[in-house]
BAMARKE-874604 format. One record per residue (C-alpha): x, y, z; residue number from 1. Coordinates in steps of 0.001 Angstrom, whole numbers, always signed. Each point is the difference from the previous one (the first is absolute). Example, Ala and Ser with C-alpha at 12.3 -4.5 7.8 and 13.67 -1.06 7.14 Angstrom:
<pt <+12300; -4500; +7800>; 1> <pt <+1370; +3440; -660>; 2> 
This chain:
<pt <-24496; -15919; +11>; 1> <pt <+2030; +1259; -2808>; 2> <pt <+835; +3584; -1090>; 3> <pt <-2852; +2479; -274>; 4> <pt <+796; +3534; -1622>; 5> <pt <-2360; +3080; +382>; 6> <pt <+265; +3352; -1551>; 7> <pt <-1421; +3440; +1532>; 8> <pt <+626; +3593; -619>; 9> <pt <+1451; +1595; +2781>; 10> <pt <+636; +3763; +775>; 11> <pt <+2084; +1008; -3069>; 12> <pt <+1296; -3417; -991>; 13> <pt <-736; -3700; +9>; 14> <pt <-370; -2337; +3277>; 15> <pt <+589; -3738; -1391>; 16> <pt <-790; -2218; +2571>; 17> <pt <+1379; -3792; +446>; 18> <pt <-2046; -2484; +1957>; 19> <pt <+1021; -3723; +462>; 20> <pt <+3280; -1749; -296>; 21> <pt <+3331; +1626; -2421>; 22> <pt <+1777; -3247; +233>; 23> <pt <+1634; -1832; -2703>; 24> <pt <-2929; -2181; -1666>; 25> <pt <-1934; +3052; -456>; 26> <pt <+2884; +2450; -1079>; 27> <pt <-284; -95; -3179>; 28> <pt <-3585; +533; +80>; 29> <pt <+353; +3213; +2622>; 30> <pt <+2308; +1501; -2315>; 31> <pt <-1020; -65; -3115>; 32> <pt <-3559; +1460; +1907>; 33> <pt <+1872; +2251; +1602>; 34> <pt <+2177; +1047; -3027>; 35> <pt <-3467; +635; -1876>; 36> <pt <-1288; +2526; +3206>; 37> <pt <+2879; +1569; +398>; 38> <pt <+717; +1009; -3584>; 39> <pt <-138; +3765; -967>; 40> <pt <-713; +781; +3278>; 41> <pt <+784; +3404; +1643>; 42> <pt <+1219; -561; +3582>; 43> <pt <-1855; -2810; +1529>; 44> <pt <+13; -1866; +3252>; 45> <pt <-27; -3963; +742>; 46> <pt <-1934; -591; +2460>; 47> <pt <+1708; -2640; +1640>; 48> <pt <-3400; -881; +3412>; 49> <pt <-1245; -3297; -2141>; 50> <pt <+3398; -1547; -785>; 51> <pt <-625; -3905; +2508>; 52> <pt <+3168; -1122; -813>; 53> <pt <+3019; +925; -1596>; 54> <pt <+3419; -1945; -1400>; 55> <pt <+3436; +1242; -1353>; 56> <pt <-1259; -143; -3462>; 57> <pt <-2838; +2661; +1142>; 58> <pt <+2494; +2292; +1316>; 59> <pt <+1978; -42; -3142>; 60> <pt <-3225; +1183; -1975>; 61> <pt <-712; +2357; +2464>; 62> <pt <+3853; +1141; -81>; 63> <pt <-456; -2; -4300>; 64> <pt <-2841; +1956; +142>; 65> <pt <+1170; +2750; +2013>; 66> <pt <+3224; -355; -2207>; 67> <pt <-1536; +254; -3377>; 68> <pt <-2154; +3254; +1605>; 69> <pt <+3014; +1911; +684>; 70> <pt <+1411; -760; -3250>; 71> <pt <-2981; +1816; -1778>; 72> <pt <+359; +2936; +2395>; 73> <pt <-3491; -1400; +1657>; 74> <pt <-759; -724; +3699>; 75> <pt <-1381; -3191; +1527>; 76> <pt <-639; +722; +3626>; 77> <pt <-318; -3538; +2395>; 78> <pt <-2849; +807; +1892>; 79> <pt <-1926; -2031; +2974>; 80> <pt <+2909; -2738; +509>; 81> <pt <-1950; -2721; +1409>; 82> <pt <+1733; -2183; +2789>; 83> <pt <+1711; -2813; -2146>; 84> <pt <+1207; +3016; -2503>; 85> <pt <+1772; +1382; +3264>; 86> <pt <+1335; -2901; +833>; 87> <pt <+1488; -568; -3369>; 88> <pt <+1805; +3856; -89>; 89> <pt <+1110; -290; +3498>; 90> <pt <+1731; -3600; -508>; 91> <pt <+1662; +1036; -3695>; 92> <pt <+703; +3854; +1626>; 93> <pt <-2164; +1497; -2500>; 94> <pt <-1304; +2948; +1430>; 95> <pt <+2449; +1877; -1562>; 96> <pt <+411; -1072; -3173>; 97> <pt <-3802; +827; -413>; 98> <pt <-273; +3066; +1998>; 99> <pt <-3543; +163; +574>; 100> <pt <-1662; +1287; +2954>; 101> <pt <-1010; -2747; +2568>; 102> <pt <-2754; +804; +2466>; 103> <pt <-1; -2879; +2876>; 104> <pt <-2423; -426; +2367>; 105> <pt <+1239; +1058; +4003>; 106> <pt <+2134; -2876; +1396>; 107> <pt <+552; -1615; -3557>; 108> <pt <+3444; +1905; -521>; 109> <pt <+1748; -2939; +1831>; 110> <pt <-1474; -2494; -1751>; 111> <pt <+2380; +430; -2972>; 112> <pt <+2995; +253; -394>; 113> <pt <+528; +3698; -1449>; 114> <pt <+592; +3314; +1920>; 115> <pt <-2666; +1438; -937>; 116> <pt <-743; +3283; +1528>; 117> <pt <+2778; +157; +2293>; 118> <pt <+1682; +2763; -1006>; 119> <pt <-883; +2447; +2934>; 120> <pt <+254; -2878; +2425>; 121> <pt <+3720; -326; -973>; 122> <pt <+664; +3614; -70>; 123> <pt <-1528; +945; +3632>; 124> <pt <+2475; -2827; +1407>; 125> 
């Protein structure tokens, strides 16, 4: 499968959604699709469920996307991070850097490698 992008209105923005692989011999492809969806665009969300597999060269578009939002004064909210996506943040500490809200599924929190959500663990010790 290759890269598949989708376009919905959502709430008061835009939900772009990414199905199939963001790896290199697609990249160009998913980003000059994605440049094209994204453009003009009031705060949207990616919508990150579909994305099968992802490389380095995927998270440095998804890293220059959410750059060149906050540039304009727009936000790009990472939405729906599907496992491999997780993977990806958790391994190049990314969590951070993006600083969107992940929801995880009960038990999945040690499954990667971020403290996520441990805050009030930490301070009741």
């Amino acid at each position: 499968m290759s890269i598949l992008i989708e376009r919905e209105a959502a709430g008061g923005g835009t939900r772009i959604r990414i199905r199939g692989e963001l790896v290199f011999r697609n990249i160009a492809e998913a980003h000059a699709e994605l440049k094209e969806s994204l453009a003009e665009l009031p705060p949207a969300a990616l919508d990150l469920s579909g994305v099968e597999d992802l490389d380095t060269s995927g998270v440095q578009l998804l890293i220059a996307l959410k750059q060149e939002f906050a540039r304009s004064g727009r936000v790009l909210r990472l939405v729906e991070h599907s496992p491999i996506v997780l993977e990806f943040f958790a391994l190049y500490g990314l969590v951070g850097f993006f600083g969107d809200r992940i929801v995880l599924k009960k038990g999945e929190k040690e499954k990667y490698g971020f403290a996520y959500g441990l805050k009030r663990e930490r301070e009741s010790l």
